[in-house]
LOZALO-187627 format. One record per residue (C-alpha): residue number from 1; x, z, y. Coordinates in nm, 2 decimals. Layout:
<atoms>
{seq: NUM	u: X	w: Z	v: Y} $
...
</atoms>
This chain:
<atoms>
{seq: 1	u: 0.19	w: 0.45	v: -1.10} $
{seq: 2	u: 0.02	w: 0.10	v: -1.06} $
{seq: 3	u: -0.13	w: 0.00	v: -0.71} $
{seq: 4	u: -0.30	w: -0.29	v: -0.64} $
{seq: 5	u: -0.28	w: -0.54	v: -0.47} $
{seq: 6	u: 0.05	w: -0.67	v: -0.54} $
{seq: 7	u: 0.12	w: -0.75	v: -0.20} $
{seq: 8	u: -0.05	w: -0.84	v: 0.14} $
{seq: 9	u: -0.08	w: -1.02	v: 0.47} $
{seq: 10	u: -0.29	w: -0.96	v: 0.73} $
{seq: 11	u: -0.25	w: -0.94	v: 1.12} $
{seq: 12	u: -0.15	w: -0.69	v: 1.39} $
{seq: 13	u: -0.48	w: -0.44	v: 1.43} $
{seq: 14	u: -0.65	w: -0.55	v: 1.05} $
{seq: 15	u: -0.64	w: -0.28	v: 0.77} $
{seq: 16	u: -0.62	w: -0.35	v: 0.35} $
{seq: 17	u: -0.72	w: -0.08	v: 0.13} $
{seq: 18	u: -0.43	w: -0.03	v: -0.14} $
{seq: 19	u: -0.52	w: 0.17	v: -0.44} $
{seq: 20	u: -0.30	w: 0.36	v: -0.73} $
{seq: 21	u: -0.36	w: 0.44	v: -1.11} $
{seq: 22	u: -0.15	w: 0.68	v: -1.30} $
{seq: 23	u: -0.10	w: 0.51	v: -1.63} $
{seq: 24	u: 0.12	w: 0.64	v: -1.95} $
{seq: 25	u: 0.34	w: 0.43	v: -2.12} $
{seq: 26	u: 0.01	w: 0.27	v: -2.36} $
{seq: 27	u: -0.17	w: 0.16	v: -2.02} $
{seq: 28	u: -0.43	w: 0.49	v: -2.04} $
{seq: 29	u: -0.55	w: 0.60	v: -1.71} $
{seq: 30	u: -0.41	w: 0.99	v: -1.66} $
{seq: 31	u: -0.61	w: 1.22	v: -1.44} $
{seq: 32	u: -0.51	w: 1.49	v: -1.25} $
{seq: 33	u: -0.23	w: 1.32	v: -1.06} $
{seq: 34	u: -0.20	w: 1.31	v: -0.73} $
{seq: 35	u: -0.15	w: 1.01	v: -0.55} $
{seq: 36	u: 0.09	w: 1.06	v: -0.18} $
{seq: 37	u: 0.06	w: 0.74	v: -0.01} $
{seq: 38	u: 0.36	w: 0.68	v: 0.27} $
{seq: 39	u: 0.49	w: 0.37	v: 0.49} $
{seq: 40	u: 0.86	w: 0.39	v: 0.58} $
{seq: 41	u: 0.86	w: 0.11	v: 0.80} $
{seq: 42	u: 0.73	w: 0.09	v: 1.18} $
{seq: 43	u: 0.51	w: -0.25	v: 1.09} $
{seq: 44	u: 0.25	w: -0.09	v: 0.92} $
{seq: 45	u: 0.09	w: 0.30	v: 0.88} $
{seq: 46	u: -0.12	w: 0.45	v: 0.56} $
{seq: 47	u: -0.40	w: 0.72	v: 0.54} $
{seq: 48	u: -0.36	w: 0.95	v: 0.25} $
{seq: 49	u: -0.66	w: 0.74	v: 0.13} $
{seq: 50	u: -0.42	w: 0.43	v: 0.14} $
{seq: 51	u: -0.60	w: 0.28	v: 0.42} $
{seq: 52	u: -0.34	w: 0.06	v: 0.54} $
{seq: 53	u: -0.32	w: -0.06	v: 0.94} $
{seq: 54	u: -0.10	w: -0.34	v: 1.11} $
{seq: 55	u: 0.05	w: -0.20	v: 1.41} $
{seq: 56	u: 0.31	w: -0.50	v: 1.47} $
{seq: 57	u: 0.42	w: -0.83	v: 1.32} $
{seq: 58	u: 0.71	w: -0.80	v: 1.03} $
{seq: 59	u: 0.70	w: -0.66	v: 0.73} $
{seq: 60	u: 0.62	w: -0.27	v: 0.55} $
{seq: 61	u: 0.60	w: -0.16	v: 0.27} $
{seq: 62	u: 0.30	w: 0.13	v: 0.14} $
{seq: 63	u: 0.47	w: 0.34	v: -0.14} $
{seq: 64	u: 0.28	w: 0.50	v: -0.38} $
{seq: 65	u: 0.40	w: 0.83	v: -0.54} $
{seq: 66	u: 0.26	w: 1.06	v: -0.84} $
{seq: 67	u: 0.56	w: 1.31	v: -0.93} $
{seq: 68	u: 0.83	w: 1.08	v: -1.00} $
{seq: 69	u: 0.69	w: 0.80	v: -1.01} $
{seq: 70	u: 0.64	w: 0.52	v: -0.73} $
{seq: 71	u: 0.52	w: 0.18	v: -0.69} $
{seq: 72	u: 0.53	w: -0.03	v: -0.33} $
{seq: 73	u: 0.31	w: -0.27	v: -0.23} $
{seq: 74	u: 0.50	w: -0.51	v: 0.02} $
{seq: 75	u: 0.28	w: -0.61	v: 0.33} $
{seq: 76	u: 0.32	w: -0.88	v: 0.58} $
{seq: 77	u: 0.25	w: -0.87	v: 0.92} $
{seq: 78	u: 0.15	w: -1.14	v: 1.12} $
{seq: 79	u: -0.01	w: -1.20	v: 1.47} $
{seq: 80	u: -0.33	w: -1.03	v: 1.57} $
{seq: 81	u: -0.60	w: -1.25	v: 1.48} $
{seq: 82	u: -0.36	w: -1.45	v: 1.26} $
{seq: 83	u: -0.60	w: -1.54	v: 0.89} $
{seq: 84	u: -0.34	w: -1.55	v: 0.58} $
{seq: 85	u: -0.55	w: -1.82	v: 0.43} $
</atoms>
């Protein structure tokens, strides 16, 4: 599983789409799979889509699971309103 972007920051109400790939071990996409997006942590909260929402400053984490495999996308939260550039 590769997801994309590597990471993010935005603020408290803002959304980033994170997307997934299934990949084998050459780089080939494989289709079929499906992709369960979930956010363990209270800062942020995923669609099954992987639209991601800020709900309060700190920091999440999006997971991104076909069968056994998983990658996370670590997300920064900062203040409503708050631009990371």
């Amino acid at each position: 599983v590769v997801a994309t972007p590597n990471s993010a920051a935005i603020g408290v109400g803002d959304t980033v789409r994170v997307r997934a790939a299934v990949r084998d071990q050459f780089g080939n996409d494989v289709v079929g799979q499906a992709l369960v997006f979930s956010a363990p942590d209270a800062a942020v909260t995923v669609s099954p889509a992987g639209l991601v929402t800020a709900v309060s400053q700190g920091t999440g984490r999006v997971i991104v699971t076909a069968a056994t495999r998983a990658d996370t996308v670590p997300v920064l939260v900062g203040a409503a309103g708050a631009s990371p550039c």
